[in-house]
VEXROBA-430649 format. One record per residue (C-alpha): x, z, y; residue number from 1. Coordinates in Angstrom, 2 decimals. Last residue first. Layout:
<pts>
+---------+---------+---------+-----+
|      c1 |      c3 |      c2 |  nr |
+---------+---------+---------+-----+
|       X |       Z |       Y | NUM |
...
+---------+---------+---------+-----+
</pts>
This chain:
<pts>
+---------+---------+---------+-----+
|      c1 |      c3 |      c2 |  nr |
+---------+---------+---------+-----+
|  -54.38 |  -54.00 |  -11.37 | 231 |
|  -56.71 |  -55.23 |   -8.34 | 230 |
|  -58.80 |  -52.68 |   -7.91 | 229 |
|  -55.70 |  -49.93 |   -8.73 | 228 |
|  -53.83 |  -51.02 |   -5.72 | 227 |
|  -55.83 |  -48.52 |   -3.06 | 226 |
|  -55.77 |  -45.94 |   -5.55 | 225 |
|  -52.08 |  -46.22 |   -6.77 | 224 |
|  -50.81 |  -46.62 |   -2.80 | 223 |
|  -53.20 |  -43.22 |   -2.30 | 222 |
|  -51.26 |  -41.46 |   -5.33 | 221 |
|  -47.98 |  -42.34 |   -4.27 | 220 |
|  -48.78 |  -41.28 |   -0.59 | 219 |
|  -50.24 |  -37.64 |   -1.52 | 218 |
|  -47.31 |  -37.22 |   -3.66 | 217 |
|  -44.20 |  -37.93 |   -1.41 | 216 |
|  -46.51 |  -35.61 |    0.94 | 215 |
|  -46.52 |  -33.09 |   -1.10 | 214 |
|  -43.02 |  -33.44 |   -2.02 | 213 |
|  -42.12 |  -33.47 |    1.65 | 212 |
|  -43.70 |  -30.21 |    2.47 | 211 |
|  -46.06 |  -29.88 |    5.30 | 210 |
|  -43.91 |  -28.87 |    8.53 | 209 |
|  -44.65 |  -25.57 |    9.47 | 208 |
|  -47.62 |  -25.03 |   12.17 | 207 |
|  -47.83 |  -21.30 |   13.85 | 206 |
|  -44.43 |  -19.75 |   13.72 | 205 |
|  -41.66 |  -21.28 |   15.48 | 204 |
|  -43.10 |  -21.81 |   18.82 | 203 |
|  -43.63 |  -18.70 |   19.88 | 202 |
|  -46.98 |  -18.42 |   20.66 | 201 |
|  -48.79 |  -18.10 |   24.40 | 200 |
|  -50.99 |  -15.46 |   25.19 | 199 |
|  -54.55 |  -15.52 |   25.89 | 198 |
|  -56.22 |  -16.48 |   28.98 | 197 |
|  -58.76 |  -19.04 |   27.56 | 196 |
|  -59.37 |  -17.42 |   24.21 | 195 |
|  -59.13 |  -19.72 |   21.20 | 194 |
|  -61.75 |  -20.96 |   18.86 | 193 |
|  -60.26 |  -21.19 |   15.13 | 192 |
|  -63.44 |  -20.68 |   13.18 | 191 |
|  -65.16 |  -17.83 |   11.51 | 190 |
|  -68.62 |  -17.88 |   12.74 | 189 |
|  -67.73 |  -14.59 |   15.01 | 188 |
|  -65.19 |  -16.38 |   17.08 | 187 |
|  -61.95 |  -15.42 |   15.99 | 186 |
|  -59.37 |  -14.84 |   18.99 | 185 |
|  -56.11 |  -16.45 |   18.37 | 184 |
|  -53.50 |  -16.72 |   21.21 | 183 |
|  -52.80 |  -19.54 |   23.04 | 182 |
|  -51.36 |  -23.02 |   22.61 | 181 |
|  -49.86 |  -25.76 |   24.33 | 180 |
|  -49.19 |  -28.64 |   22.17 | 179 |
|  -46.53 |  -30.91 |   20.09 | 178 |
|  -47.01 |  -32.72 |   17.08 | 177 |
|  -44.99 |  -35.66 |   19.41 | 176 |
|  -47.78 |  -38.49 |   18.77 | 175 |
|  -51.09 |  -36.28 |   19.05 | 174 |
|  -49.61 |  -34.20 |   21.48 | 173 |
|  -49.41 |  -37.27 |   23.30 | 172 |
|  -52.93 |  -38.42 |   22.94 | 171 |
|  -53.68 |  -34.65 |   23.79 | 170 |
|  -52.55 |  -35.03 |   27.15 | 169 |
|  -53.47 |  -31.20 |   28.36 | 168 |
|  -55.09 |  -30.18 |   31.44 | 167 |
|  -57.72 |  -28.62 |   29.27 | 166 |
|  -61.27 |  -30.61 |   30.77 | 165 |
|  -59.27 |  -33.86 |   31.66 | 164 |
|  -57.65 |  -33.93 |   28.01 | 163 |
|  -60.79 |  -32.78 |   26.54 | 162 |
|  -62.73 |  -35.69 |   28.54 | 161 |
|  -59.66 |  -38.77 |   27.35 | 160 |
|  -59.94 |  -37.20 |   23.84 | 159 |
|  -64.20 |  -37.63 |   23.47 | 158 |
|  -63.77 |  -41.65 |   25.50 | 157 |
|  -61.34 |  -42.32 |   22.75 | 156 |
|  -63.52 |  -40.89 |   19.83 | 155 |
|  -66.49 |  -42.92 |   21.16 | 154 |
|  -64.49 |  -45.71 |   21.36 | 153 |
|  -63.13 |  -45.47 |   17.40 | 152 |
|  -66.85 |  -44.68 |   16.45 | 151 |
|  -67.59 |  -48.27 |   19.01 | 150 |
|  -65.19 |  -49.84 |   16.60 | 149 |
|  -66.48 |  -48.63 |   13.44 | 148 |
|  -69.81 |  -49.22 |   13.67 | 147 |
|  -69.02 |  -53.39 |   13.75 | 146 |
|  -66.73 |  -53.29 |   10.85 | 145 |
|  -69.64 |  -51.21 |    9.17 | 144 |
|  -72.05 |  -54.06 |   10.16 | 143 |
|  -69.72 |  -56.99 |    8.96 | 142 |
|  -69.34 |  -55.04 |    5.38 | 141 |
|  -73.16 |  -54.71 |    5.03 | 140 |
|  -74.31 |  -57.68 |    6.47 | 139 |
|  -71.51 |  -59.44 |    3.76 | 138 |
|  -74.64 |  -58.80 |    1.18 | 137 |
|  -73.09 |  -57.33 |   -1.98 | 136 |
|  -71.88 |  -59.52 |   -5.02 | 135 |
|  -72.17 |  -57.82 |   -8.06 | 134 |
|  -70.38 |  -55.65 |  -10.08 | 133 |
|  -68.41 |  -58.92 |  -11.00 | 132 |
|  -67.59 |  -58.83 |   -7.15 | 131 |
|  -65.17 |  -55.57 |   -8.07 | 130 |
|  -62.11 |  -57.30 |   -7.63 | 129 |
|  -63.35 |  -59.43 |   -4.70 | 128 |
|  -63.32 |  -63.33 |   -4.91 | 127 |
|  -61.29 |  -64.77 |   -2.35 | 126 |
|  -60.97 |  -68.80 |   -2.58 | 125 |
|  -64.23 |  -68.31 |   -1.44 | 124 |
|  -65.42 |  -65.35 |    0.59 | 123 |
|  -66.84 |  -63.17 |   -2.31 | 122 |
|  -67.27 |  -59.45 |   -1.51 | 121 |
|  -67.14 |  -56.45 |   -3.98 | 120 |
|  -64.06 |  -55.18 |   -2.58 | 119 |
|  -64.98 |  -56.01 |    0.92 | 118 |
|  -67.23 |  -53.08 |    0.60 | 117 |
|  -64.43 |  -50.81 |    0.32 | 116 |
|  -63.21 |  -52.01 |    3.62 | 115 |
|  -66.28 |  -50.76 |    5.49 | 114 |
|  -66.52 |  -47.83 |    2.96 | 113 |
|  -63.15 |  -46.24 |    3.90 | 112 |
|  -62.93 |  -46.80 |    7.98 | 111 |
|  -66.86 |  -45.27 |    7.53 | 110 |
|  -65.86 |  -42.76 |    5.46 | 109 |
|  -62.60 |  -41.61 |    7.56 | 108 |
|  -64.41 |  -41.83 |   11.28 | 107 |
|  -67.40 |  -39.78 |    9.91 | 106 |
|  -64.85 |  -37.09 |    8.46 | 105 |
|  -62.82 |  -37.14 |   11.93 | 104 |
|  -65.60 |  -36.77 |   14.52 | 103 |
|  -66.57 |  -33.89 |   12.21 | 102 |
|  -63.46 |  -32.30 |   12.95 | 101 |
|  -64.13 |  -33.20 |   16.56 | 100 |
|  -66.94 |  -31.40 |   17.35 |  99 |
|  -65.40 |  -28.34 |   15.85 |  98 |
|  -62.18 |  -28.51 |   18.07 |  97 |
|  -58.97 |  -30.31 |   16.14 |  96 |
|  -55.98 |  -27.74 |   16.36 |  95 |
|  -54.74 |  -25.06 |   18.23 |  94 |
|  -58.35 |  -24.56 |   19.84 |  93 |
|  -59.46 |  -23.51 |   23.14 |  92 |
|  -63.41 |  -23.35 |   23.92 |  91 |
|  -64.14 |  -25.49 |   27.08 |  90 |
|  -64.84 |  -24.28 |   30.17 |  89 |
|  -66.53 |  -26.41 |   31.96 |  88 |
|  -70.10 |  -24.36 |   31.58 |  87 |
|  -71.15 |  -28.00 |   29.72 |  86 |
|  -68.07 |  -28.23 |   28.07 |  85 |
|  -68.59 |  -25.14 |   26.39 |  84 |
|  -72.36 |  -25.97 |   24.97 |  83 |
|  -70.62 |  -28.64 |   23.19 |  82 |
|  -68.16 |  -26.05 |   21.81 |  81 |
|  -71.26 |  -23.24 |   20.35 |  80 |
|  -72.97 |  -26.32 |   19.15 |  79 |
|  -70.32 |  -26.81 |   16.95 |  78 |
|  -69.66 |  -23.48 |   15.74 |  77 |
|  -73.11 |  -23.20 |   14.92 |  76 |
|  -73.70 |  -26.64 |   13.42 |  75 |
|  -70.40 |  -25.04 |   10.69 |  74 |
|  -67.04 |  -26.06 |   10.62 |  73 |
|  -64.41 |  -28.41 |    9.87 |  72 |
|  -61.67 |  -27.94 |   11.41 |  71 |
|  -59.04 |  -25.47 |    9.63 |  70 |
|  -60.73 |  -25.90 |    6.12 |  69 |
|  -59.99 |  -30.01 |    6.30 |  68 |
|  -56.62 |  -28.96 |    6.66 |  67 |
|  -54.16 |  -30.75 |    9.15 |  66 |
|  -53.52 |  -27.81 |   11.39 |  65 |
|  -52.43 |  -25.98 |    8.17 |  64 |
|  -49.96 |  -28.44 |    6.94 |  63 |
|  -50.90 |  -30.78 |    4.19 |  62 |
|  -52.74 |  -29.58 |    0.67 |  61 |
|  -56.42 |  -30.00 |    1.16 |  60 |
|  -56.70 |  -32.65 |    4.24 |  59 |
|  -53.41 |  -33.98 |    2.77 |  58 |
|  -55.59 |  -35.63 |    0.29 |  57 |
|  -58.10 |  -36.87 |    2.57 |  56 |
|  -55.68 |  -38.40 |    4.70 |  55 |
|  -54.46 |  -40.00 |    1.88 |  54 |
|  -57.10 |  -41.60 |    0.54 |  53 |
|  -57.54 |  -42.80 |    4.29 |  52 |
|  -54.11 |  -44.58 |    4.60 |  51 |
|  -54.60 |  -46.35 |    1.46 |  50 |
|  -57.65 |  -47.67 |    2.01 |  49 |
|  -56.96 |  -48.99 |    5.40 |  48 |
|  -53.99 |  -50.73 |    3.63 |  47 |
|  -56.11 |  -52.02 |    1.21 |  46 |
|  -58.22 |  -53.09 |    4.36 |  45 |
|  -54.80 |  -54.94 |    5.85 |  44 |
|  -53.85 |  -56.47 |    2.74 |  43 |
|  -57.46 |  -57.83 |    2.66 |  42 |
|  -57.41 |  -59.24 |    6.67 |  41 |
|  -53.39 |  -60.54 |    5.70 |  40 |
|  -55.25 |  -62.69 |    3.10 |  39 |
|  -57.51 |  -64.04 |    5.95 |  38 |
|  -53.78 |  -64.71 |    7.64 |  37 |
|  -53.05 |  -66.71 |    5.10 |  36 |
|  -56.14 |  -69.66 |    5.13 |  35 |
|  -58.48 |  -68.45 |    7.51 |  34 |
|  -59.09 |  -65.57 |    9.88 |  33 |
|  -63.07 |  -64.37 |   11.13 |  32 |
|  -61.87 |  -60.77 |   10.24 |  31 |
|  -58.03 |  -60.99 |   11.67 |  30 |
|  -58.69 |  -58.79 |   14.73 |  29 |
|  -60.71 |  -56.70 |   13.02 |  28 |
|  -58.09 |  -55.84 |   10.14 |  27 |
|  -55.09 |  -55.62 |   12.56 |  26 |
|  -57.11 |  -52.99 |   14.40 |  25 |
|  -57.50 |  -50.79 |   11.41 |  24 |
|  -54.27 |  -51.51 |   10.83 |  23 |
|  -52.78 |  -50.03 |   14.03 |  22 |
|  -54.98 |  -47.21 |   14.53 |  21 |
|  -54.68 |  -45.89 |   11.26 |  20 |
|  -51.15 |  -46.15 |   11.46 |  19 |
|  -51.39 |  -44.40 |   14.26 |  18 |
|  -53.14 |  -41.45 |   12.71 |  17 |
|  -51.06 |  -41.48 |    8.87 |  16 |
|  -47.81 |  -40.77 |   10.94 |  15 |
|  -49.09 |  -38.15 |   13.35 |  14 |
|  -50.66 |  -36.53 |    9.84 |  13 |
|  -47.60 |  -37.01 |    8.23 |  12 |
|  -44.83 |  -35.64 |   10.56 |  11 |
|  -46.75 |  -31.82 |   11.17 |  10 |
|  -49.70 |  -31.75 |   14.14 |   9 |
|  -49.09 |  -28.11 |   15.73 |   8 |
|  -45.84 |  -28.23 |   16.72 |   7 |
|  -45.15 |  -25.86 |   19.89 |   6 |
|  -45.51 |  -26.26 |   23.49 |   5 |
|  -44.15 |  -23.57 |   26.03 |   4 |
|  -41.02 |  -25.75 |   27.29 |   3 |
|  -39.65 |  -23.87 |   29.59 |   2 |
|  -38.60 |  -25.08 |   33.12 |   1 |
+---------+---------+---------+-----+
</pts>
């Protein structure tokens, strides 16, 4: 049988997702750590850093799919999908819906700020590289680190419905790039909603690969930015 999927999420953004996952989750786990493994809880948050500095990045200059400008859209367009899912039949997209794309932005600021914030912390023998700023309130950094979870739940429990509502897994689209898609029909805001009985794509055409030297650059400048505090 015929494989009609095609790649829609290029190398880097599947790459930068996971890792997300993983080191976001390393970080909370090891919050209330001592002694090395509290030093592995800031490694992990520069990591954090690191990662989302780069997403943002390649949200200008990665593959199309992975562009800020491909998902991000207007109240209209997002009130337009929610009201979808309430008929049952959601609005197709090749890439992230509207409801999602802003899913994204408030899951990137918060996963940037709550380990910012731990840059202007002091936790004795840590002292933050930006604590001469002044010390903030840890309230701050614990109650991001406490958002952020139940965001990351929220975004679970959001994939698991569009996954039963299309008939598609899109947690493993999400790590093998690939999906079903269907022919474009622009909505009248502008955005990327699909038709439901449109015609497959080939799959050579819709979602190059982003180029390696952008990507070479979008991950030397996010190590520099998450390693300049402490330069």
């Amino acid at each position: 049988m015929p494989d009609n999927r095609t790649i829609v999420w290029d190398f880097p953004t599947r790459v930068f997702h996971w890792a997300l996952v993983a080191f976001v989750a390393l970080a909370w786990i090891s919050a209330e750590a001592d002694g090395v493994f509290f030093w592995l809880h800031v490694v992990f948050g520069e990591i954090v850093i690191a990662l989302v500095v780069f997403r943002l990045i390649w949200g200008f200059i990665g593959g199309r799919y992975a562009r800020f400008a491909d998902f991000v859209r207007g109240p209209g367009a997002v009130k337009a999908h929610l009201a979808s899912l309430l008929t049952r039949t959601p609005q197709q997209h090749i890439g992230h819906n509207p409801a999602a794309g802003w899913m994204i932005l408030v899951l990137l600021l918060v996963a940037f700020f709550t380990s910012f914030t731990g840059l202007f912390l002091i936790e004795p023998p840590y002292i933050g590289p930006y604590a001469h700023y002044g010390n903030l309130n840890d309230d701050l950094h614990e109650g991001l680190a406490e958002i952020l979870p139940a965001l990351v739940g929220l975004h679970v429990l959001a994939v698991l419905l569009m996954s039963l509502l299309m008939g598609e897994n899109l947690t493993r689209a999400m790590w093998t790039g690939k999906k079903s898609t269907v022919a474009e029909a622009p909505p009248s805001d502008g955005g990327q909603a699909l038709s439901g009985g449109g015609q497959a794509l080939s799959g050579g055409g819709i979602a190059p690969e982003g180029s390696r030297g952008r990507a070479v650059l979008a991950v030397v400048i996010a190590v520099f930015a998450a390693l300049w505090p402490f330069l």
